[in-house]
C-alpha positions as CSV (number, residue, x, y, z in Angstrom):
1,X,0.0,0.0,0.0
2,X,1.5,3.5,-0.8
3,X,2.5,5.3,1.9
4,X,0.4,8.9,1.9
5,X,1.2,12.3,2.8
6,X,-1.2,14.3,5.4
7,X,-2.9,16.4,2.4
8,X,-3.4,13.2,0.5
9,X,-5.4,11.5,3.9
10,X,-7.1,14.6,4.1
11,X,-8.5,14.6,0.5
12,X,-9.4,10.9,0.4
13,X,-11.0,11.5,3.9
14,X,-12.9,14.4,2.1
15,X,-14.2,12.4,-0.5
16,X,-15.8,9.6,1.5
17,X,-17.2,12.1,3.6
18,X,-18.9,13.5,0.6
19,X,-19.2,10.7,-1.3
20,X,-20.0,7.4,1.6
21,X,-20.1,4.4,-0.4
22,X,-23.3,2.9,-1.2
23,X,-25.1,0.0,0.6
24,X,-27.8,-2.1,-0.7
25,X,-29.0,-2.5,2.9
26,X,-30.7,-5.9,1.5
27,X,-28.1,-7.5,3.5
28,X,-27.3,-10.2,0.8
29,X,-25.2,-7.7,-1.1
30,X,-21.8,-9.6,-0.6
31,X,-20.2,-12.0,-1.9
32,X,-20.6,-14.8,0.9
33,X,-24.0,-13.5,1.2
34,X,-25.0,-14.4,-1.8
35,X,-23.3,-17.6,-2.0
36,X,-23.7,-19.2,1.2
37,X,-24.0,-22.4,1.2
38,X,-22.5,-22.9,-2.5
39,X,-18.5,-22.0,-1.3
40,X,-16.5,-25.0,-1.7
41,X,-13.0,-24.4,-0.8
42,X,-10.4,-26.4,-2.6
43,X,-6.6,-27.1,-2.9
44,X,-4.2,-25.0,-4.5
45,X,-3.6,-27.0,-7.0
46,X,-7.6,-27.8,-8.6
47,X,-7.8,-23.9,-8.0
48,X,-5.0,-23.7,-10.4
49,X,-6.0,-25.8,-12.6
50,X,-9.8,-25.1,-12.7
51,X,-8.3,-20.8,-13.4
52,X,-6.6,-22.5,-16.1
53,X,-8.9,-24.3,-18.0
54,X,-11.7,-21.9,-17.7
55,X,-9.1,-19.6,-19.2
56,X,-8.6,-21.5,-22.1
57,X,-12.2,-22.5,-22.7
58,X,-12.9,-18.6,-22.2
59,X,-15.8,-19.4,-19.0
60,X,-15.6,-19.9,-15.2
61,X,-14.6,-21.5,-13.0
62,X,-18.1,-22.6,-12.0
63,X,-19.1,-24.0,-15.6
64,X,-15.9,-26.3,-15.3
65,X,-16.9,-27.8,-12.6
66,X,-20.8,-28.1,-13.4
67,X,-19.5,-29.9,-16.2
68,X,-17.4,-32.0,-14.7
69,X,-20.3,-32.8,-12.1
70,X,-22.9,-33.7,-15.0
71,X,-20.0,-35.8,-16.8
72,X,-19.6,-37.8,-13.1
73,X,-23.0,-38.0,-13.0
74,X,-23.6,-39.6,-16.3
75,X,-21.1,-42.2,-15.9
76,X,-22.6,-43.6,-12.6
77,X,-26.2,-43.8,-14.0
C-alpha cells in the first residue's frame, strides 16, 4: 500500500465524507451472502487448474466444474 502524505489522507478522507459508499441494505449484497452455502473451498492445486482451463475455454470456473459434475454424474447412472 503507498505510503500517503497528510494532504493526500485529508482529500481521500474528504471524499468519503462527501461521497460514503453505497449500501444495498438488503443484506445479501456480498459476496458470501449471496453464496452461502454454494463455497466450496479447494486445494491449491484444482484452484490452479480449474483458473486455467476456464481460461482457455474462455468461462468460469463454476461452468468447469458443473461440467465436470454432469460428466460424473452420467457415468454412474
Amino acid at each position: 500500500m503507498p505510503d500517503y502524505t497528510a494532504e493526500e489522507y485529508d482529500a481521500l478522507d474528504g471524499s468519503f465524507t462527501k461521497n460514503p459508499p453505497k449500501v444495498s441494505g438488503d443484506g445479501k449484497s456480498g459476496f458470501f451472502a449471496k453464496h452461502k452455502g454454494h463455497v466450496i473451498i479447494v486445494d491449491d492445486l484444482s484452484a490452479d487448474w480449474l483458473r486455467i482451463k476456464a481460461a482457455a475455454e474462455n468461462t468460469t470456473a463454476e461452468a468447469i466444474v458443473g461440467q465436470l459434475v454432469r460428466k460424473e454424474i452420467s457415468q454412474t447412472v
